[in-house]
BALOBA-1460 file (C-alpha; in Angstrom, 3 decimals):
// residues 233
<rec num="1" residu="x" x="88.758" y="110.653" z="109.812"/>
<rec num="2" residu="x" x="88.629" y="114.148" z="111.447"/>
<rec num="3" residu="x" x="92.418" y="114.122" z="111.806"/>
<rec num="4" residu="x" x="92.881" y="113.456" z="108.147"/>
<rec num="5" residu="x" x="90.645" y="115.856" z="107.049"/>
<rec num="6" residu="x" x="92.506" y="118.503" z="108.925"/>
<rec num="7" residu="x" x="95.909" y="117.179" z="107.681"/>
<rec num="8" residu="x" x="94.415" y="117.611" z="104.008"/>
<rec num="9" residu="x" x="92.584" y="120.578" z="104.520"/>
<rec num="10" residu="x" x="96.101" y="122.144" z="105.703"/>
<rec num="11" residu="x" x="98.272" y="120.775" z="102.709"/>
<rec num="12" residu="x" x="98.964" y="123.522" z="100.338"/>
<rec num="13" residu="x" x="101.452" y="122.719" z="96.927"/>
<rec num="14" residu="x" x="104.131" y="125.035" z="96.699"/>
<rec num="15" residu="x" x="107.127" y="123.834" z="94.458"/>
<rec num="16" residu="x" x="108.703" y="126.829" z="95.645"/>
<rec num="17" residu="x" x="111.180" y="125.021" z="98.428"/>
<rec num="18" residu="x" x="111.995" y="123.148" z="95.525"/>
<rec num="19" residu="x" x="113.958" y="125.817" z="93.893"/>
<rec num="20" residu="x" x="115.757" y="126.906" z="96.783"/>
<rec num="21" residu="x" x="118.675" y="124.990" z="98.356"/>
<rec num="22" residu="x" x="116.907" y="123.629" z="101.468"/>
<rec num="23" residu="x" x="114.522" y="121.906" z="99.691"/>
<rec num="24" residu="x" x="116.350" y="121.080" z="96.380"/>
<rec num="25" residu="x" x="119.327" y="119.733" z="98.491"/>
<rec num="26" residu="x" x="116.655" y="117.560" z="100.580"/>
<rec num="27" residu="x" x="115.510" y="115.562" z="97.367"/>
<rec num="28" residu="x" x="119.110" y="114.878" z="96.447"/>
<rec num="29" residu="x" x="119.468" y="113.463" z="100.022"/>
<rec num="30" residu="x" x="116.146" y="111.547" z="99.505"/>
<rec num="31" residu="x" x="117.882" y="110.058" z="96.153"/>
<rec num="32" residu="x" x="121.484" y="109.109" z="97.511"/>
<rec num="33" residu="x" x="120.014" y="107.324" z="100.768"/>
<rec num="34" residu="x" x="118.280" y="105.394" z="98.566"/>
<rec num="35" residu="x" x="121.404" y="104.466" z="96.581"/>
<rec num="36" residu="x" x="123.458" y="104.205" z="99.736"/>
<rec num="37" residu="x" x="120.976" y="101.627" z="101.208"/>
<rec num="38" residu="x" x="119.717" y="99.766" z="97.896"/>
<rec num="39" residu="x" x="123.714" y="98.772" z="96.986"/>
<rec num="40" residu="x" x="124.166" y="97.101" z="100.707"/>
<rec num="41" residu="x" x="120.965" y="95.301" z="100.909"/>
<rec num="42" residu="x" x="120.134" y="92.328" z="99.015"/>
<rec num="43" residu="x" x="123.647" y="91.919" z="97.807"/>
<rec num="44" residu="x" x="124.547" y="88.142" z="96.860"/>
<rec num="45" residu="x" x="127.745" y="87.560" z="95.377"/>
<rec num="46" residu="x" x="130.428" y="84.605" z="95.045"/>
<rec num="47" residu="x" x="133.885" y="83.369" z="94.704"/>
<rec num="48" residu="x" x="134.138" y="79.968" z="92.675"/>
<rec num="49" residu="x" x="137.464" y="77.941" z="91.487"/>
<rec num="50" residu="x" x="137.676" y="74.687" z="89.937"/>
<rec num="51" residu="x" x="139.453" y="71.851" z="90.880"/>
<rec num="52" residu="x" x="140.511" y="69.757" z="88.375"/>
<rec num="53" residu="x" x="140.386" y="65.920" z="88.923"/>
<rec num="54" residu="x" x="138.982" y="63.192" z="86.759"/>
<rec num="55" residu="x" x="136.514" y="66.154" z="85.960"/>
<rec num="56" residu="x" x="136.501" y="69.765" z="86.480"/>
<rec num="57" residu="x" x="134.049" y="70.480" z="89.413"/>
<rec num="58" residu="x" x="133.164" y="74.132" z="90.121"/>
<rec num="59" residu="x" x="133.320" y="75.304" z="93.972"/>
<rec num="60" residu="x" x="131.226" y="78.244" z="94.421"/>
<rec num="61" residu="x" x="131.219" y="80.259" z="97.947"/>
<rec num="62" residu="x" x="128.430" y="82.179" z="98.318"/>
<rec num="63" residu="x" x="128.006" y="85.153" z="100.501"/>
<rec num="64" residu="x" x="125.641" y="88.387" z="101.060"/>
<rec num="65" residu="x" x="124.217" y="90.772" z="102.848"/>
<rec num="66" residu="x" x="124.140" y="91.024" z="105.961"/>
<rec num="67" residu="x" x="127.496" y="89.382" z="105.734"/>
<rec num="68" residu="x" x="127.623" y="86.533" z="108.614"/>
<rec num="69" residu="x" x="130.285" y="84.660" z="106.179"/>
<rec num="70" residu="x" x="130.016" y="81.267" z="108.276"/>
<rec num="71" residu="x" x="126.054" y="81.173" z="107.716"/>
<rec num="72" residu="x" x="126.629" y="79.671" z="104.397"/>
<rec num="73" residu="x" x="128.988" y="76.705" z="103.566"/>
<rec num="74" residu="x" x="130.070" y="75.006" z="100.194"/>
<rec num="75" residu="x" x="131.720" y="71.810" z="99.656"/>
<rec num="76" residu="x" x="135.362" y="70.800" z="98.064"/>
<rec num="77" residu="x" x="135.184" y="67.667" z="96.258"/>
<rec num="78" residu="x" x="138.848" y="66.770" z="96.476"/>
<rec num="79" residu="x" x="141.183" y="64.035" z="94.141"/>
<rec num="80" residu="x" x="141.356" y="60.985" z="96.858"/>
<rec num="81" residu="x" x="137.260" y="61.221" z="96.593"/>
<rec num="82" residu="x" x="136.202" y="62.821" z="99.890"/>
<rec num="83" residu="x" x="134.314" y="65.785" z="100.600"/>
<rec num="84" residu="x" x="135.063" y="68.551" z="102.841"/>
<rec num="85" residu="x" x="132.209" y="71.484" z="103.980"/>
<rec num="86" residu="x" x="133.809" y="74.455" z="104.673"/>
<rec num="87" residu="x" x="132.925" y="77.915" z="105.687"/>
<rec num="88" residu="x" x="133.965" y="81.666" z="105.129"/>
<rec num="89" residu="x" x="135.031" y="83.088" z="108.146"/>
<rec num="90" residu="x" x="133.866" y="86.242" z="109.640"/>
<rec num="91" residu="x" x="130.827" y="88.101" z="110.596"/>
<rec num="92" residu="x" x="130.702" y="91.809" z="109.699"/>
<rec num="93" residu="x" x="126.843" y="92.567" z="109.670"/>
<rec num="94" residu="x" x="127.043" y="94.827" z="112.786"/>
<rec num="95" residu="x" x="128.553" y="97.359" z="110.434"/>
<rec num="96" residu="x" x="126.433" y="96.694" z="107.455"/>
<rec num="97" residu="x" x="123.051" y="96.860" z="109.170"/>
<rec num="98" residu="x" x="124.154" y="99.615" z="110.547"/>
<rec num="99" residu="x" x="124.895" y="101.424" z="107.561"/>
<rec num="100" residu="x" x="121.637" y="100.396" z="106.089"/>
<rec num="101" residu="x" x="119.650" y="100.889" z="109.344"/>
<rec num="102" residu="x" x="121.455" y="104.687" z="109.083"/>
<rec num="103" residu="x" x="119.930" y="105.043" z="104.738"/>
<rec num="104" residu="x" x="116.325" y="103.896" z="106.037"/>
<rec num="105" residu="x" x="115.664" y="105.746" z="108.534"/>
<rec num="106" residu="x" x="117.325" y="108.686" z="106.518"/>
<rec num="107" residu="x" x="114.956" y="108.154" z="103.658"/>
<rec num="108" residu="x" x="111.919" y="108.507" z="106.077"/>
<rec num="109" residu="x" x="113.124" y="111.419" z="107.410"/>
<rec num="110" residu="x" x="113.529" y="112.942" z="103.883"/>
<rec num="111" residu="x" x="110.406" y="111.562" z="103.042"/>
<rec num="112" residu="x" x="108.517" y="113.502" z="105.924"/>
<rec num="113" residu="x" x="111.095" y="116.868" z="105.362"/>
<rec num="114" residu="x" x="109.920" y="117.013" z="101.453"/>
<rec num="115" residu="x" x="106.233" y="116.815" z="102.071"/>
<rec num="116" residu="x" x="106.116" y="119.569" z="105.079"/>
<rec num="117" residu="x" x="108.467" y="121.649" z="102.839"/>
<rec num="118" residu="x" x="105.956" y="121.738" z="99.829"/>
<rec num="119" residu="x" x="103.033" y="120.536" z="101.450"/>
<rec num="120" residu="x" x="103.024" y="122.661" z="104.607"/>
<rec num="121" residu="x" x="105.377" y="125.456" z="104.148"/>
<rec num="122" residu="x" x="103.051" y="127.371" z="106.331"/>
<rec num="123" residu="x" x="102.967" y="125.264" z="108.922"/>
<rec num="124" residu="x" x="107.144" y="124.502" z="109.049"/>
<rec num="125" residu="x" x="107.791" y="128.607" z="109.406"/>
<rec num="126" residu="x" x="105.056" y="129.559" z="111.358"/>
<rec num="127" residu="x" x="107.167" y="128.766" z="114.869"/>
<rec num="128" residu="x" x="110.882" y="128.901" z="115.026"/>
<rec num="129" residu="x" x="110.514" y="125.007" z="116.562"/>
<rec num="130" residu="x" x="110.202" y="123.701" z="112.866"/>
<rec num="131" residu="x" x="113.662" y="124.894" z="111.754"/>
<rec num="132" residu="x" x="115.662" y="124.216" z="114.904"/>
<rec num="133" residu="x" x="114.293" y="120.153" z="114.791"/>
<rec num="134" residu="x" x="114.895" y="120.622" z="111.445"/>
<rec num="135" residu="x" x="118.715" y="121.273" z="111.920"/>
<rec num="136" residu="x" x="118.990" y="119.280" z="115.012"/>
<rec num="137" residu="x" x="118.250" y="116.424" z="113.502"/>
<rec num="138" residu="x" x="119.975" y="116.935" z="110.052"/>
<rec num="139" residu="x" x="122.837" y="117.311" z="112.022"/>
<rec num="140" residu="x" x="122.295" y="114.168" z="114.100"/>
<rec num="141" residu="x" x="122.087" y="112.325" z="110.534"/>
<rec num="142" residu="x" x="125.064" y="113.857" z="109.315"/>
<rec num="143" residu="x" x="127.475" y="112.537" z="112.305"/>
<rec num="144" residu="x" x="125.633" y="109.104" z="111.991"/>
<rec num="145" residu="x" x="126.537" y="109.312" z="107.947"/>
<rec num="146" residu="x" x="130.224" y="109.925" z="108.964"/>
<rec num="147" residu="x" x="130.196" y="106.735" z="111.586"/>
<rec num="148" residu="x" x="128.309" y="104.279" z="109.741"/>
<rec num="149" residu="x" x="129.700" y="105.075" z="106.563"/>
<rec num="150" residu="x" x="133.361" y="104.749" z="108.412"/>
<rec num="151" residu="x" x="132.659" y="101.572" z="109.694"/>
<rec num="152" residu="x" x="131.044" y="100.213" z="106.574"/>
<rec num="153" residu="x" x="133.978" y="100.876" z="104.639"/>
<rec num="154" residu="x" x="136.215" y="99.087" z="107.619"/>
<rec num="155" residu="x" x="133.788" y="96.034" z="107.192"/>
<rec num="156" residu="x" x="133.996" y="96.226" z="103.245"/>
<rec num="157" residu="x" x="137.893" y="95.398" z="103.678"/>
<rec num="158" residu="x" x="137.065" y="92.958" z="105.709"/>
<rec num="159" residu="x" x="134.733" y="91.534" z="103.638"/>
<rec num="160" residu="x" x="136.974" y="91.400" z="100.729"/>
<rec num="161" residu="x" x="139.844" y="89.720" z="102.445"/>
<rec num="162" residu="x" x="137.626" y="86.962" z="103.760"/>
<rec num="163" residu="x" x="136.201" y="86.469" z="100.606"/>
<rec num="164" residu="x" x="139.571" y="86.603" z="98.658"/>
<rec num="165" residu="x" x="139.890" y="83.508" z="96.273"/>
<rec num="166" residu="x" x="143.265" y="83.050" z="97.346"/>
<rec num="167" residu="x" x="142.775" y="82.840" z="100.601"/>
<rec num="168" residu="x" x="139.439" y="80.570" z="99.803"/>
<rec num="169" residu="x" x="141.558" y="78.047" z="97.939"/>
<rec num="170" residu="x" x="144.043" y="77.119" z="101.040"/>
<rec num="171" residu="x" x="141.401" y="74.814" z="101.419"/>
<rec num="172" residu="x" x="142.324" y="72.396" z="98.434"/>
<rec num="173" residu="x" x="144.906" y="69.656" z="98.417"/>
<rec num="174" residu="x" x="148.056" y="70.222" z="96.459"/>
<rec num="175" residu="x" x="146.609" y="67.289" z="94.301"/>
<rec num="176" residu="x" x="143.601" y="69.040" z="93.729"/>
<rec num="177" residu="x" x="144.738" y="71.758" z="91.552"/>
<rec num="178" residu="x" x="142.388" y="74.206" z="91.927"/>
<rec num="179" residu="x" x="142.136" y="77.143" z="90.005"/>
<rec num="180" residu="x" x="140.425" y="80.667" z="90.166"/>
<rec num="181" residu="x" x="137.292" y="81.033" z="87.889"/>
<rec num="182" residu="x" x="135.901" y="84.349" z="89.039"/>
<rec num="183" residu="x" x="136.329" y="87.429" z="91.644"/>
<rec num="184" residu="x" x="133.285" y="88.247" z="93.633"/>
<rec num="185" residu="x" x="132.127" y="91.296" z="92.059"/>
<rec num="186" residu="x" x="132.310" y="94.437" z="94.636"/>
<rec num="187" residu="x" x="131.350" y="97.233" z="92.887"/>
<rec num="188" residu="x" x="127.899" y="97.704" z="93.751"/>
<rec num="189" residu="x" x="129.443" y="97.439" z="97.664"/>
<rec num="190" residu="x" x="132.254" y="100.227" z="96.587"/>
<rec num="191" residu="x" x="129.363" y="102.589" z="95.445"/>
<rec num="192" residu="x" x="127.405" y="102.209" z="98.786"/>
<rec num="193" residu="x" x="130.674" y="103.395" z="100.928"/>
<rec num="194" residu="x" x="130.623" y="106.262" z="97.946"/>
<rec num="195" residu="x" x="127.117" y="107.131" z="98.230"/>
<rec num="196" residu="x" x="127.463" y="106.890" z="101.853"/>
<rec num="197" residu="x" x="130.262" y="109.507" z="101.984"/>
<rec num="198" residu="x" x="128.229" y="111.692" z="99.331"/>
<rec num="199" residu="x" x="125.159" y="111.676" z="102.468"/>
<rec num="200" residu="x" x="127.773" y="112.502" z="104.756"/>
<rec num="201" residu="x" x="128.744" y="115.787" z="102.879"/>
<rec num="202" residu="x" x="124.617" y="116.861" z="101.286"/>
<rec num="203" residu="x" x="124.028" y="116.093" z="105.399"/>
<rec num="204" residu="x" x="126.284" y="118.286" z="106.402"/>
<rec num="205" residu="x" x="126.356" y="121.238" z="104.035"/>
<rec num="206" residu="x" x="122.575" y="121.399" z="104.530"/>
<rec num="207" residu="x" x="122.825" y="121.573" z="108.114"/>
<rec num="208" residu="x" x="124.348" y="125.493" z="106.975"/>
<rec num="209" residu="x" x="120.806" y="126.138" z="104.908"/>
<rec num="210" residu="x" x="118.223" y="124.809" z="107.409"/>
<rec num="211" residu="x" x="120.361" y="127.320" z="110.001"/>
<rec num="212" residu="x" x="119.610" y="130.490" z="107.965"/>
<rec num="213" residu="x" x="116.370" y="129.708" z="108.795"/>
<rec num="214" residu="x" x="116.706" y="129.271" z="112.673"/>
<rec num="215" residu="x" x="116.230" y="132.304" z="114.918"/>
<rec num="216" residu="x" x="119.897" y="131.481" z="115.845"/>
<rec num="217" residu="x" x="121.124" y="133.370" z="112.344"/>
<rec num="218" residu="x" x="118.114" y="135.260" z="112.050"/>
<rec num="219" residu="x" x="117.499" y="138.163" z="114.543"/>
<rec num="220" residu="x" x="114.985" y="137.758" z="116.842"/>
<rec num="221" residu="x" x="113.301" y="141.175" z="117.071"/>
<rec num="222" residu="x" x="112.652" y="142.597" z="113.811"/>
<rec num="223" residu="x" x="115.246" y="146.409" z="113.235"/>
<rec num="224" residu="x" x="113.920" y="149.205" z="114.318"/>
<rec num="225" residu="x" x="111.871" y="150.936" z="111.500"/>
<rec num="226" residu="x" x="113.968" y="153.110" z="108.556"/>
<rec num="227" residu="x" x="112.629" y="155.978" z="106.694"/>
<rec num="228" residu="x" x="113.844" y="157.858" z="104.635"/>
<rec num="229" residu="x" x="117.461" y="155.737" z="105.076"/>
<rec num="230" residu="x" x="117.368" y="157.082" z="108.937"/>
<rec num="231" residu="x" x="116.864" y="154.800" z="111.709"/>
<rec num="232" residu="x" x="113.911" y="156.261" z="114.288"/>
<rec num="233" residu="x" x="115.399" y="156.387" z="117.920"/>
């Protein structure tokens, strides 16, 4: 209880950061992680073709994040009346956990930045250890952005090749006659390479903001005093 009463007793609203780039770039990172990560995970989409026999049966292949194809399997009724399981191939969640792993832990760190910005200006400029962690590791996050985002867009191709309907529908018998119904929809996983790109860059050019407040731009003694437009030797 003590240590939350000192945490409270030290927060001070200032909506002033807000205004400014550091801080106003920091709540557009906060908003685009969350886009970047909310497009990846949970997606559940499909490829489905018919095959036309006696009766029209629809084949659906599911997929979703985190992308092990093979975890889920759907069954082709074919024309001489047997059944055959089969499975997308390919497992590309190494890339898309990373990616997401990359937007959580991005968020947090947003989270934490936004509240010591207008909640404990004070506290953040006091020492020039605030700024330097600051930009350290900003610029850790942006060079994680570039990488995941890299590979996430590598394992989106992937992903869309494996779950190509053409390629899906080698599986049928030329008796079969199967025939496309739908595309898996992709653009929710086009917009979270996008947004994922978009971090890279508000990463990056903030890295130049949170600097200007680092002793390594600023001077560290303070000029010698001027009067009178005269410097005093």
């Amino acid at each position: 209880m003590e240590i939350v009463q000192k945490i409270m007793s030290g927060f001070s609203l200032d909506l002033g950061p807000v205004k400014e780039p550091l801080g106003f770039i920091r709540i557009l990172e906060w908003v685009f992680t969350i886009c970047a990560f909310a497009t990846t995970g949970g997606y559940v989409g499909s490829t489905v073709f018919t095959t036309q026999c006696d009766e029209k049966k629809d084949v659906i292949a599911k997929f979703g994040y985190p992308f092990r194809l093979p975890s889920q399997s759907y069954d082709i009724h074919h024309c001489n009346q047997t059944t055959n399981t089969s499975f997308l191939q390919g497992d590309f969640s190494s890339s898309a956990e990373f990616f997401v792993c990359v937007g959580v832990f991005g968020f947090l760190y947003c989270t934490f930045t936004i509240i010591l910005y207008l909640g404990y200006q004070q506290v953040y400029r006091e020492s020039n250890r605030g700024p330097v962690i600051d930009l350290f590791v900003t610029a850790i996050f942006a060079f994680l952005w570039l990488v995941c985002s890299s590979a996430w867009g590598k394992g989106l191709t992937d992903v869309k090749y494996a779950t190509d309907p053409e390629r899906v529908m080698r599986a049928c018998f030329p008796e079969d006659k199967c025939t496309l119904k739908s595309y898996p929809s992709m653009g929710r996983l086009n917009a979270s390479v996008l947004f994922g790109f978009l971090n890279l860059i508000l990463w990056a050019g903030n890295c130049w903001f949170i600097y200007k407040e680092t002793p390594f731009h600023k001077p560290a003694n303070p000029p010698p005093n001027v009067e009178g437009g005269v410097s005093t030797s």
